[in-house]
MIDREN-170393 format. One record per residue: x, y, z of N, C-alpha, C, CB in turn; residue number from 0. Coordinates in Angstrom, 2 decimals, always signed. Glycine has a CB too. Example, Ala and Ser with C-alpha at 12.3 -4.5 7.8 and 13.67 -1.06 7.14 Angstrom:
BEGIN
      n.u      n.v      n.w     ca.u     ca.v     ca.w      c.u      c.v      c.w     cb.u     cb.v     cb.w  pos
   +13.19    -5.69    +7.80   +12.30    -4.50    +7.80   +13.20    -3.30    +7.80   +11.31    -4.47    +9.05    0
   +12.85    -2.25    +7.08   +13.67    -1.06    +7.14   +12.90    +0.03    +7.87   +14.08    -0.60    +5.72    1
***
This chain:
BEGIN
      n.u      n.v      n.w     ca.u     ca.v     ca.w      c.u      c.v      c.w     cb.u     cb.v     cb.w  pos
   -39.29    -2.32   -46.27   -39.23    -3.78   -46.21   -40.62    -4.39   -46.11   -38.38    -4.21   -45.03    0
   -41.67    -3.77   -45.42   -43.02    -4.62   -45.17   -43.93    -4.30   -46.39   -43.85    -4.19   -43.67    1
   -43.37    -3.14   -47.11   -44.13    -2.83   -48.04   -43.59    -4.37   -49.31   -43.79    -0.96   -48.48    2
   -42.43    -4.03   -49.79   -41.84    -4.88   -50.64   -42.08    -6.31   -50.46   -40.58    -4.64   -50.61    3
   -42.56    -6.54   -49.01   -42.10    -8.43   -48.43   -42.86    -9.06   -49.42   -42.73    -9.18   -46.56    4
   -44.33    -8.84   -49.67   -45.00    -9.14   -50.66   -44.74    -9.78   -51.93   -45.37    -8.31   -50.83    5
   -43.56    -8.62   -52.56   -43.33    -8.73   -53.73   -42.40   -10.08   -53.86   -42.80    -7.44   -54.20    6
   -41.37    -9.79   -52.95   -40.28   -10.78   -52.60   -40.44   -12.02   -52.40   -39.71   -10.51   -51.64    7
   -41.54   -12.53   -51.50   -42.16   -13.62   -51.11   -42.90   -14.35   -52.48   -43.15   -13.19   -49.95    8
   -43.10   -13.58   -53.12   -43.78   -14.34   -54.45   -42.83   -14.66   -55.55   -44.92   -13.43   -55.15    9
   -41.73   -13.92   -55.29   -40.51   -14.17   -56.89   -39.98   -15.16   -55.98   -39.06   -12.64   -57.66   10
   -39.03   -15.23   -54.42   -38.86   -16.35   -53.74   -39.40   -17.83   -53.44   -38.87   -15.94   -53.02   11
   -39.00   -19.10   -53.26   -39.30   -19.95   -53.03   -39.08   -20.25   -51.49   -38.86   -20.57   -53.88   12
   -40.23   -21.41   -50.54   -39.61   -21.43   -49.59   -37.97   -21.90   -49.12   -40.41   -21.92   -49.15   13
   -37.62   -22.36   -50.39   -36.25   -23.24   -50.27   -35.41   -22.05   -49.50   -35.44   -23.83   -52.00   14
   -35.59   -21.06   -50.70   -34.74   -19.93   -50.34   -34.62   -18.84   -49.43   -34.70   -19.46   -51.08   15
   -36.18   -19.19   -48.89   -35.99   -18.31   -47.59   -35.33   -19.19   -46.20   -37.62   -17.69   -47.16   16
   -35.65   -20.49   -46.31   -35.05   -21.88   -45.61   -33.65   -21.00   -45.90   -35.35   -23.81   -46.50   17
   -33.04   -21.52   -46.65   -31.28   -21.79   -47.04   -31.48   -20.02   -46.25   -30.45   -22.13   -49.47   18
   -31.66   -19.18   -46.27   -31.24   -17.85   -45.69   -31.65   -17.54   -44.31   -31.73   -16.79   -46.51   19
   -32.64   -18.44   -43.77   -33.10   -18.45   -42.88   -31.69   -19.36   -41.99   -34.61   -18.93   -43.09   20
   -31.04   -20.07   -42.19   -30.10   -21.13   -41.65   -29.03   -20.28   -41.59   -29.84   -22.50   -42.50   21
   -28.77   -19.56   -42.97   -27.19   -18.68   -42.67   -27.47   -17.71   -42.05   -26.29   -18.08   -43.87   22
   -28.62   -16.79   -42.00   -28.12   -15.50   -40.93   -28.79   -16.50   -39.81   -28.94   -13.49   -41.13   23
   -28.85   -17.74   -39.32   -29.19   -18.35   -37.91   -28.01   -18.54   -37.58   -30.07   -19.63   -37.74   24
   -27.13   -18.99   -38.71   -25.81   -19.33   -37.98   -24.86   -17.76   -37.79   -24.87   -20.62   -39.06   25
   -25.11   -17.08   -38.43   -24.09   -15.54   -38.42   -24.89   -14.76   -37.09   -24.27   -14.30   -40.31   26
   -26.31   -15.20   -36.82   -26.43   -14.13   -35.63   -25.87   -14.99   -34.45   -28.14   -13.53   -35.29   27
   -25.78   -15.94   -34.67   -24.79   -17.01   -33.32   -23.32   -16.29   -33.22   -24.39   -19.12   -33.94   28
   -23.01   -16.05   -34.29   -21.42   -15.64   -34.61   -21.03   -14.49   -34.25   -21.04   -15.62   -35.95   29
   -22.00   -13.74   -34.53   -21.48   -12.08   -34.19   -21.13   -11.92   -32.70   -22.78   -10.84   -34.51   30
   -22.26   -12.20   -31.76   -21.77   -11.68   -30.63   -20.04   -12.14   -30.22   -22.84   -12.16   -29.57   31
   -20.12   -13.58   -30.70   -18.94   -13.99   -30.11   -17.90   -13.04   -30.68   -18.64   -15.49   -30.37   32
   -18.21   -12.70   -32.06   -16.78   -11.81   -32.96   -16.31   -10.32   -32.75   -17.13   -11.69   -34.59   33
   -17.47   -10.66   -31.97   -17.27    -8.39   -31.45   -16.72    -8.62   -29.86   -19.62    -6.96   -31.27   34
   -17.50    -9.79   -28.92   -17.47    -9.47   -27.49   -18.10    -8.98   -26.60   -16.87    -9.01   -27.29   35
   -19.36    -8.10   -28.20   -19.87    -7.07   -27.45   -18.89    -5.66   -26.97   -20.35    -7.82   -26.27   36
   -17.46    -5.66   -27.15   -16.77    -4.64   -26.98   -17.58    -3.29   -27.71   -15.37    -5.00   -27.52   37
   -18.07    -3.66   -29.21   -18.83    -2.24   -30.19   -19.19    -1.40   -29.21   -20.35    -2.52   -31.21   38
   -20.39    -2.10   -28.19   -20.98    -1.63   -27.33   -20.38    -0.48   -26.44   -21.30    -2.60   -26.77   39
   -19.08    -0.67   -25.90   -18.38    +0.04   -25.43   -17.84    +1.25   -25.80   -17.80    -0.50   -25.23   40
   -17.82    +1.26   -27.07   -17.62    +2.37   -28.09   -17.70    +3.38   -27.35   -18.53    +2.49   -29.23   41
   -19.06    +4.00   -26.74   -19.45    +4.90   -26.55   -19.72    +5.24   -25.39   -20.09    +4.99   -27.13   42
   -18.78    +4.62   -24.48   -18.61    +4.94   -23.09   -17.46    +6.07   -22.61   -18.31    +3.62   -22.46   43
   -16.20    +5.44   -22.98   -15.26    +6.37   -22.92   -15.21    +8.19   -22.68   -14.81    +6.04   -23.99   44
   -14.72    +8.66   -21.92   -14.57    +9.92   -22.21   -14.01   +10.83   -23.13   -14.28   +10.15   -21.54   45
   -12.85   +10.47   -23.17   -12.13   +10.62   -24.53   -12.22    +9.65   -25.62   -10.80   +10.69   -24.32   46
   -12.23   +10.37   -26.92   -12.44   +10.09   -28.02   -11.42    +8.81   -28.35   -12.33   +11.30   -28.79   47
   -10.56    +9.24   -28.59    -9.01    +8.25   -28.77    -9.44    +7.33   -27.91    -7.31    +8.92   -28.26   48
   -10.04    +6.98   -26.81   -10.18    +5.83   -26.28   -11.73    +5.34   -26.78    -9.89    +5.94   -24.70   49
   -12.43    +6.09   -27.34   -13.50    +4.93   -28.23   -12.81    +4.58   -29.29   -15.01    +5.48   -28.84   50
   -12.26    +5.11   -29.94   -11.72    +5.17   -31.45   -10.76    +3.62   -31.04   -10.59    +7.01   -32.00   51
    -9.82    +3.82   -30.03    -9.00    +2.29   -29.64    -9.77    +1.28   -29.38    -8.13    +2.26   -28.38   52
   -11.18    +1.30   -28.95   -11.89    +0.17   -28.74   -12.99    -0.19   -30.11   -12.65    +0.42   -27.31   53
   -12.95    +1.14   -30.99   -13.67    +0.68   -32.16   -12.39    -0.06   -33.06   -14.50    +2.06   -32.99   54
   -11.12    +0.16   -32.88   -10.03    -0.37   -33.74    -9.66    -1.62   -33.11    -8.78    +0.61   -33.90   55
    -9.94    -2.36   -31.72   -10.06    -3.67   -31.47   -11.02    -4.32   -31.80    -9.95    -3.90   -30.47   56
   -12.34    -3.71   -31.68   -13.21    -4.43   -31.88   -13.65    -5.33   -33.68   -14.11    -3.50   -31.29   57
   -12.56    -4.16   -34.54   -12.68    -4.55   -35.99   -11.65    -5.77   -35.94   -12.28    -3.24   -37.16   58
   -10.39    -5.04   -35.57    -9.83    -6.51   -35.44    -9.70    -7.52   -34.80    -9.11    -6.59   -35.51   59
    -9.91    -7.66   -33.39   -10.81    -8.72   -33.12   -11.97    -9.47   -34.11   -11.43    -8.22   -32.11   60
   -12.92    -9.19   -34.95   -13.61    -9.17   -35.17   -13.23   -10.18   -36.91   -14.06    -7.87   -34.76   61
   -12.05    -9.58   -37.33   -11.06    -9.82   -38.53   -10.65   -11.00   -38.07    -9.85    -8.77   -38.84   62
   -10.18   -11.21   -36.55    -9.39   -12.22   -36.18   -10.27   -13.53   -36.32    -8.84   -11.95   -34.78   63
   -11.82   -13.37   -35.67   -12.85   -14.32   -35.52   -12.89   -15.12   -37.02   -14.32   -13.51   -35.08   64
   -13.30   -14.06   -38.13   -13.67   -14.32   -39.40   -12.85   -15.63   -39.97   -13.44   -13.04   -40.22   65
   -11.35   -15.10   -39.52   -10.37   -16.05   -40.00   -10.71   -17.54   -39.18    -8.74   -15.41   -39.69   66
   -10.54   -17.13   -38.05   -10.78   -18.83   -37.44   -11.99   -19.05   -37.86   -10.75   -19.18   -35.70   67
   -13.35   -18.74   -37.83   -14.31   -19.17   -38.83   -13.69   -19.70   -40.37   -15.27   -17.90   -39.01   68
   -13.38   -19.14   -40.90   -13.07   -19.17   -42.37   -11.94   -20.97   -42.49   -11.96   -17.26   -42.85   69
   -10.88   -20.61   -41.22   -10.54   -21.94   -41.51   -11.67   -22.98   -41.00    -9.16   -22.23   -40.86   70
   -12.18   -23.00   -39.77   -12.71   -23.73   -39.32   -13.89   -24.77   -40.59   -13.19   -22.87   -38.19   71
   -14.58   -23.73   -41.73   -15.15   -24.14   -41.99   -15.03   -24.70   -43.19   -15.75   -23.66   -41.71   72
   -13.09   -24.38   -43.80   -12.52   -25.10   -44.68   -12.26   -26.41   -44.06   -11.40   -24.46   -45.19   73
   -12.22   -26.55   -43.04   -11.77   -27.90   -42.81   -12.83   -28.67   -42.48   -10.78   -28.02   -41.82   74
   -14.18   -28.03   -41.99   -15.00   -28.87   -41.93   -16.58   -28.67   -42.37   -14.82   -29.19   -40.79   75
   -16.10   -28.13   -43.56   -17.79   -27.96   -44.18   -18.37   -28.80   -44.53   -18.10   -27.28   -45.22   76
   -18.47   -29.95   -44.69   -19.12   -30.56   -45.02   -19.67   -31.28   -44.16   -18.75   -30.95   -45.75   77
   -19.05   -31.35   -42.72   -19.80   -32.17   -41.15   -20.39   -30.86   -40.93   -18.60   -32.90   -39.52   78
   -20.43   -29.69   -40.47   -21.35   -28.50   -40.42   -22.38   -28.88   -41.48   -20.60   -27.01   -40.73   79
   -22.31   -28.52   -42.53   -23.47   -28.86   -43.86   -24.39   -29.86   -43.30   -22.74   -29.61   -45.42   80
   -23.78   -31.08   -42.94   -24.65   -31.87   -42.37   -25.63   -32.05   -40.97   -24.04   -32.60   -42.44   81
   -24.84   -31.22   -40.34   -25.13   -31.20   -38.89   -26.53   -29.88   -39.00   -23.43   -30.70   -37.79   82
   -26.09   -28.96   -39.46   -27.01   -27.79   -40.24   -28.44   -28.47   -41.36   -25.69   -26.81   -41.42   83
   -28.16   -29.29   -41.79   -29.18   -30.09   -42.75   -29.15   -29.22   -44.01   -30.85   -30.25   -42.12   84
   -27.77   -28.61   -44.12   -28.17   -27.93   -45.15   -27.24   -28.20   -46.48   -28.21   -26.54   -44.72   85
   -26.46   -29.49   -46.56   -26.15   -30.08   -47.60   -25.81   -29.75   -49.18   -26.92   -30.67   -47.51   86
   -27.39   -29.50   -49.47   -27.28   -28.95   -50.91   -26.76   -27.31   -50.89   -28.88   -29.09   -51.68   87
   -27.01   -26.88   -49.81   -26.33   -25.21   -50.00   -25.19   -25.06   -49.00   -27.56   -23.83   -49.60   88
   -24.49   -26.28   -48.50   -23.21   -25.89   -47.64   -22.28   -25.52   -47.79   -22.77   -26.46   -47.13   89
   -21.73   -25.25   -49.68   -20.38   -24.56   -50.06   -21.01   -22.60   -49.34   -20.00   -24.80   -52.47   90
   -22.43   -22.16   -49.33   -22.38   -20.89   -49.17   -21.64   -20.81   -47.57   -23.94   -20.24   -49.40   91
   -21.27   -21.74   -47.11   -20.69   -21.24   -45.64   -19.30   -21.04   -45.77   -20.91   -22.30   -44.41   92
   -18.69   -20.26   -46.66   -17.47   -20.15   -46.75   -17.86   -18.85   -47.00   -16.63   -20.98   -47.61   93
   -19.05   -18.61   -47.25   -19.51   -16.73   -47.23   -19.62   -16.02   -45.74   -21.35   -16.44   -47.94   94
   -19.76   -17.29   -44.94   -20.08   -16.39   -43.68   -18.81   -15.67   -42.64   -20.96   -17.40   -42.73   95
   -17.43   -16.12   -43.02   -16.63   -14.71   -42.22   -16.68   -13.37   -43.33   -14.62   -15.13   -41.81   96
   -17.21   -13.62   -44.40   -16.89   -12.07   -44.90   -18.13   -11.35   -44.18   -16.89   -11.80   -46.82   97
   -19.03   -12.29   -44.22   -20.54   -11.45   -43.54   -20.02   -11.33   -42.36   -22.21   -12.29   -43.43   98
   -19.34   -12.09   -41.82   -19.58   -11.66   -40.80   -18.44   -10.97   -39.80   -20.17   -12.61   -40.38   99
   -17.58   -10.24   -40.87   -16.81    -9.45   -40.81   -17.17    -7.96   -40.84   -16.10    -9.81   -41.58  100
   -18.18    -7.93   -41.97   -18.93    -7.00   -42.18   -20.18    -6.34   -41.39   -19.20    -7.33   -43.11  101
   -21.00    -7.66   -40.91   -22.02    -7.41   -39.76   -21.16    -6.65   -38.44   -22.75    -9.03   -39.25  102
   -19.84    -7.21   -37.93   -19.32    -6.69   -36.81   -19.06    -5.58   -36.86   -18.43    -7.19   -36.39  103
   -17.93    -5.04   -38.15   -17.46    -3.71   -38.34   -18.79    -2.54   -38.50   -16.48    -3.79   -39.71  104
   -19.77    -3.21   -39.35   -21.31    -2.26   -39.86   -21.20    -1.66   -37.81   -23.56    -3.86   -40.66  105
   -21.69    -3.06   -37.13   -21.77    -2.43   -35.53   -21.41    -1.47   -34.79   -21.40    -2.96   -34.84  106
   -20.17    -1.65   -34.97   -18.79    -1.05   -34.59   -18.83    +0.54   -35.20   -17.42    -2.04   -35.33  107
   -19.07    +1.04   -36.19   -19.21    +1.95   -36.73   -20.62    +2.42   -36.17   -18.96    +1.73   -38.04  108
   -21.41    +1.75   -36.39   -22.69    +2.34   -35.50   -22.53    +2.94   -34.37   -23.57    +1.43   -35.10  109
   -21.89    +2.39   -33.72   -21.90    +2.57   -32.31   -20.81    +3.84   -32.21   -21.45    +1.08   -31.44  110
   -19.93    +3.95   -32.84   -19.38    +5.13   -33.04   -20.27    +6.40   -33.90   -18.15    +4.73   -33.70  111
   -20.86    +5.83   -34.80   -21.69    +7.14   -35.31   -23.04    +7.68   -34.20   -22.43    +6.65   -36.98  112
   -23.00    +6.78   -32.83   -23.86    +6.96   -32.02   -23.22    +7.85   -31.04   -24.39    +5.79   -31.56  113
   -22.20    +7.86   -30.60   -21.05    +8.30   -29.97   -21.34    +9.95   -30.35   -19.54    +7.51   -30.58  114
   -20.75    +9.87   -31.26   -20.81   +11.15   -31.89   -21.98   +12.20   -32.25   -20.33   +10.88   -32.89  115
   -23.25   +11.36   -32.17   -24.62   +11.90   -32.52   -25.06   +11.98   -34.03   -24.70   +13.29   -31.98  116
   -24.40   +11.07   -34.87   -24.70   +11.10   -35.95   -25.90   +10.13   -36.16   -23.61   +10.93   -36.66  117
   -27.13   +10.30   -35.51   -28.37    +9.83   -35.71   -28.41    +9.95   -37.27   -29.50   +10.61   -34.87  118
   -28.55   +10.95   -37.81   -29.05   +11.39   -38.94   -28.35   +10.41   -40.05   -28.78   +12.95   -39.09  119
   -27.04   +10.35   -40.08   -26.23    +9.63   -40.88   -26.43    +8.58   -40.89   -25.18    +9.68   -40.75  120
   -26.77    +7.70   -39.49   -26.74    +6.24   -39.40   -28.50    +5.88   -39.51   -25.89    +5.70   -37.79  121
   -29.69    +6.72   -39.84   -30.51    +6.68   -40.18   -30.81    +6.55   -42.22   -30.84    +7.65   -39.33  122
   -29.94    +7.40   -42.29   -29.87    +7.51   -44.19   -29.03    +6.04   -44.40   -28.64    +9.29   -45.03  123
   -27.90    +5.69   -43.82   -27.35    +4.13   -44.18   -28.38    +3.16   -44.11   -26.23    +3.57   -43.18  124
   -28.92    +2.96   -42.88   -29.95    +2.13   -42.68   -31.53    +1.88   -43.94   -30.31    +2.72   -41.27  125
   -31.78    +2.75   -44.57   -32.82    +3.13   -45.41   -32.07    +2.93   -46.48   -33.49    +4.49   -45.26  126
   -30.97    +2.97   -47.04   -30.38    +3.17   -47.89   -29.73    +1.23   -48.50   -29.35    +4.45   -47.30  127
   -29.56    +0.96   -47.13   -29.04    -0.49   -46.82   -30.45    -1.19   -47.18   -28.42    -0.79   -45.04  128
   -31.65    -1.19   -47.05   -32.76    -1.33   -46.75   -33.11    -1.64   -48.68   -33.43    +0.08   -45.70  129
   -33.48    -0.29   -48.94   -33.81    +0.13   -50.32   -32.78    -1.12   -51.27   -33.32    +2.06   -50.58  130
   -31.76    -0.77   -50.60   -30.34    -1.86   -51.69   -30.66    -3.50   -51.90   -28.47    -1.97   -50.64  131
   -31.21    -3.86   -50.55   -30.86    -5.25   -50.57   -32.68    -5.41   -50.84   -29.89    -6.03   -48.92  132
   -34.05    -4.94   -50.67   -34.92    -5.11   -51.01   -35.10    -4.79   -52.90   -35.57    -4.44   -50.00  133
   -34.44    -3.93   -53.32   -34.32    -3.60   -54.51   -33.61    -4.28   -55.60   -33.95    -2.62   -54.42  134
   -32.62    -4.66   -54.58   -31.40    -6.05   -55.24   -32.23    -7.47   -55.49   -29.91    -6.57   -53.80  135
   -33.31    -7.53   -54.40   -33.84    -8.96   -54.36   -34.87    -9.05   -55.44   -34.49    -9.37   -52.91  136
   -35.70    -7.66   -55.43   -36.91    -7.78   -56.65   -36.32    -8.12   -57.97   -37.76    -6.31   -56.90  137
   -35.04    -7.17   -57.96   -34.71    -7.26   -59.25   -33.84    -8.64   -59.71   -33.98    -5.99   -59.53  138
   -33.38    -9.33   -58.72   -32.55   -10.37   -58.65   -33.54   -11.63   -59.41   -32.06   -10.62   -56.99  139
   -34.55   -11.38   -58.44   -35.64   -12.51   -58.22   -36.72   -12.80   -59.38   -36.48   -12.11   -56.94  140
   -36.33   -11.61   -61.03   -36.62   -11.66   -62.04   -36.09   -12.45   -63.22   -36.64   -10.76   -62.13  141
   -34.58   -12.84   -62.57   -33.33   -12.96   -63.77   -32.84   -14.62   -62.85   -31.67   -11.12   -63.79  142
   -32.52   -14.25   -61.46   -32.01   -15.51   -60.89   -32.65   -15.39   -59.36   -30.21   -15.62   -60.96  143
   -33.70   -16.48   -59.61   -34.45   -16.62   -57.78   -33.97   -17.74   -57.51   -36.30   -16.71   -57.41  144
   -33.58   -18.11   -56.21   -33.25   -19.23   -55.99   -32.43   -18.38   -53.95   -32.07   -20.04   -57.68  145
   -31.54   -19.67   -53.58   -31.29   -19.35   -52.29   -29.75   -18.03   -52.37   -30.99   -21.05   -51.42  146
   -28.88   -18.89   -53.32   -27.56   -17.63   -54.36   -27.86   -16.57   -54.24   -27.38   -17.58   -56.04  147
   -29.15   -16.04   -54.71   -29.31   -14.63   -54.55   -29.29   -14.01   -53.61   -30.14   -14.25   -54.89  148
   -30.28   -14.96   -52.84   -30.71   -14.11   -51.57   -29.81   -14.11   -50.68   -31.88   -14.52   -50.89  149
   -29.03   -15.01   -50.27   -27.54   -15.09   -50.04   -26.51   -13.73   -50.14   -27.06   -16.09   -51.09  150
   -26.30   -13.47   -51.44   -25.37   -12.96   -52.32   -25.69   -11.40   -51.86   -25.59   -13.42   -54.01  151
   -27.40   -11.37   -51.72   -27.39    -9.63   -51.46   -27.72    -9.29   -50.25   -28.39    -8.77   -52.31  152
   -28.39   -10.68   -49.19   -28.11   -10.12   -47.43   -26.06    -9.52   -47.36   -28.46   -12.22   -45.88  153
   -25.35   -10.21   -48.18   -23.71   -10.41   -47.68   -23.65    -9.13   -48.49   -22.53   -12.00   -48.18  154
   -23.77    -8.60   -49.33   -23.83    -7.16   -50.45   -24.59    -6.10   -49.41   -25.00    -7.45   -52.24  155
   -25.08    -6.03   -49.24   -25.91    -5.33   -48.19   -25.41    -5.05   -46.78   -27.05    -6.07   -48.02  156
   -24.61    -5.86   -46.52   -24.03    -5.81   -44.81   -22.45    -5.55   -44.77   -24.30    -7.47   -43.89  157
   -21.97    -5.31   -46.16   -21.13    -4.95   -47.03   -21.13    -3.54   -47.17   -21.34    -5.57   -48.15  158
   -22.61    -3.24   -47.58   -22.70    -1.74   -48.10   -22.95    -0.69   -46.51   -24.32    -1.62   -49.42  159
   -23.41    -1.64   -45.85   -23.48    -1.12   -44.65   -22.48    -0.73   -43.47   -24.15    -1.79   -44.29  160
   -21.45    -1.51   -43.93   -20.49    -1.54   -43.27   -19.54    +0.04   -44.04   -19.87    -3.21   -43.37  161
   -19.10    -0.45   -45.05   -18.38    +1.12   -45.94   -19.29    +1.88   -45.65   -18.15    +1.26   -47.75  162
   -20.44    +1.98   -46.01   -20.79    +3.73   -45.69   -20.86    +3.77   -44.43   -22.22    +4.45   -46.25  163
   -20.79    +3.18   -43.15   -20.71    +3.38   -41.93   -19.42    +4.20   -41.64   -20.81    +2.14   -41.28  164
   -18.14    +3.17   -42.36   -17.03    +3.73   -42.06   -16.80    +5.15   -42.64   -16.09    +2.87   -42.41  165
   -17.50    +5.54   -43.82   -16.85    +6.74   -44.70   -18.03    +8.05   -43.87   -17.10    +6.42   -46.95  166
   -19.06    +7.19   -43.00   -19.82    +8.49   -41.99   -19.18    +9.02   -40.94   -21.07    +8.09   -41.27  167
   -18.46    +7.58   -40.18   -17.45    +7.58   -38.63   -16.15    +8.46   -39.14   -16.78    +5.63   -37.99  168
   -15.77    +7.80   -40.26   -14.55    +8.61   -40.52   -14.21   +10.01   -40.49   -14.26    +8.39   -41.52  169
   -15.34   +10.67   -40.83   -15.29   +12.08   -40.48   -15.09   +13.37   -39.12   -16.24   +12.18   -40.90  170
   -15.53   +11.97   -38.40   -15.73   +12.59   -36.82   -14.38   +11.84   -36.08   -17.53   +12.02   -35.93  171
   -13.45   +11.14   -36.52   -12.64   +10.58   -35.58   -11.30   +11.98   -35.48   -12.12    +8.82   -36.20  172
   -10.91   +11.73   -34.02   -10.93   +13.12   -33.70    -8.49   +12.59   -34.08   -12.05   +13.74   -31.34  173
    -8.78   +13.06   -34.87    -7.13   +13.53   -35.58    -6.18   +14.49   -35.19    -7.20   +14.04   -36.86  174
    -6.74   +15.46   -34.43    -5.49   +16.08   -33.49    -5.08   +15.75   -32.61    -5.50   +17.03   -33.03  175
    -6.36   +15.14   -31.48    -6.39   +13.91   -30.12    -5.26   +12.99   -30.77    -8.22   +12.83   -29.82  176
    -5.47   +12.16   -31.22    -4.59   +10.95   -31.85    -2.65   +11.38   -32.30    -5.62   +10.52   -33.55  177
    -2.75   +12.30   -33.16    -1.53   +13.09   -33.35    -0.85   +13.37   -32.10    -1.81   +14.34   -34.02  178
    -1.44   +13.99   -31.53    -1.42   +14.39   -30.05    -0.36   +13.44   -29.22    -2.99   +14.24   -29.40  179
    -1.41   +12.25   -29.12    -1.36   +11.09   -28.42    +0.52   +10.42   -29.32    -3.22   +10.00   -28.79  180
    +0.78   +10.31   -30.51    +1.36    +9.82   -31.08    +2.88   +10.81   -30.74    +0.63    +9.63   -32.37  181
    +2.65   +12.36   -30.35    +4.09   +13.14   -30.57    +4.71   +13.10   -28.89    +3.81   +15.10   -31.29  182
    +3.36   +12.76   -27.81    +3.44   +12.49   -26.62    +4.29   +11.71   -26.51    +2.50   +12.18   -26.10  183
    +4.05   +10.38   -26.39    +4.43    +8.91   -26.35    +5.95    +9.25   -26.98    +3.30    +7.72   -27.35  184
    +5.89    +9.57   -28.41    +7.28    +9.43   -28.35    +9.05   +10.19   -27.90    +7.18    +9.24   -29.33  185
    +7.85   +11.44   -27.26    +8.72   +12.63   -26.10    +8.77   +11.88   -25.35    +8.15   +14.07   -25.44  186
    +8.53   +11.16   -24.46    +8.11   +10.66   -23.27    +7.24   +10.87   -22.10    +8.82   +10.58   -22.92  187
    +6.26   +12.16   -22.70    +4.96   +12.87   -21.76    +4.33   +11.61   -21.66    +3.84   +14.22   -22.48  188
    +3.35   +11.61   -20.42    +2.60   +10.85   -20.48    +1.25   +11.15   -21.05    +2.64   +10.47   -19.47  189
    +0.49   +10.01   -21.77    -0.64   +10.41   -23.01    -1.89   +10.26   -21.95    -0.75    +9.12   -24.68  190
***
C-alpha cells in the first residue's frame, strides 16, 4: 500500500479521496455498533461450539444491523446526503450495509482464524486483500477515476476479504463437537 499510494494519488482526484474518505467515516461509525464487539469474543470460549455460536451471532446480528441500515437509508438518503455534505455522491450510501456486512463478517472470521492459530492464513488474506484493492485502483484509475471506483473496490475488497476468511475458518470449525452437540439435545443428554 505505501509503495503504490503514490501511484494512486496521482490517477485519483481529491474529490475522490473526499467522497471515500466520508463513506468508510461513516462505515467505521457502523461497524462497532453491527458486531457489539461480540467478534471479539470469538476467542475466549473454551469450547469450540461455543466460539463457533458466538461467531454465528455475531454474523447475524451483524446481517440484522445491515438491514436496518439499508432501510434506514432508503428512507432517508437524501437528509443523511445532506447532513454528510455529500449530496452529489449520496445514492453510494445504499452501498454501505453490504460493506458493512462484509467488514463485520471479514472480523468475525478473523477472530476465529485467530482462535484457531491460523496466523498464516489470515496473513496471506490480508496481502492478498491488499494487492486486490491497490491493483483494482491502479488499474481502475486508467479507464474510470473518479469517487465510483474507489468506492466500488474498498466494498470488492472487504467482500473478498470476507469469503476467503470464511473458506480459511471453515476448515477448522470443529464438526464432530457440533454433531455431537445436535444427537445430544435431541436424546435428551445434557450438551
Amino acid at each position: 500500500s505505501v509503495l503504490l499510494s503514490p501511484i494512486i494519488t496521482r490517477l485519483y482526484d481529491t474529490e475522490a479521496f473526499g467522497a471515500l474518505g466520508v463513506f468508510l467515516s461513516v462505515l467505521s461509525i457502523l461497524v462497532p455498533i453491527s458486531n457489539l464487539s461480540y467478534t471479539y469474543a470469538i476467542i475466549m470460549p473454551k469450547k469450540d461450539s461455543d466460539g463457533v455460536k458466538i461467531l454465528r451471532f455475531s454474523n447475524l446480528f451483524g446481517f440484522f444491523i445491515s438491514l436496518v441500515v439499508l432501510v434506514v437509508v432508503a428512507l432517508f438518503q437524501a437528509p443523511i446526503a445532506r447532513l454528510l455534505q455529500i449530496e452529489a455522491y449520496g445514492v453510494y450510501l445504499y452501498w454501505l450495509p453490504l460493506t458493512l456486512f462484509f467488514s463485520t463478517a471479514a472480523i468475525a472470521y478473523d477472530q476465529w482464524m485467530v482462535r484457531k492459530k491460523q496466523f498464516k492464513a489470515n496473513s496471506l488474506i490480508l496481502i492478498a486483500q491488499s494487492l486486490f484493492s491497490n491493483g483494482s485502483l491502479i488499474w481502475l484509475g486508467y479507464y474510470a477515476t473518479g469517487y465510483a471506483s474507489m468506492i466500488a473496490v474498498n466494498i470488492l475488497a472487504r467482500g473478498f476479504h470476507a469469503v476467503a476468511a470464511f473458506f480459511a475458518a471453515r476448515r477448522t470449525f470443529p464438526k464432530a463437537e457440533l454433531q455431537q452437540n445436535v444427537v445430544a439435545s435431541t436424546v435428551g443428554e445434557p450438551t
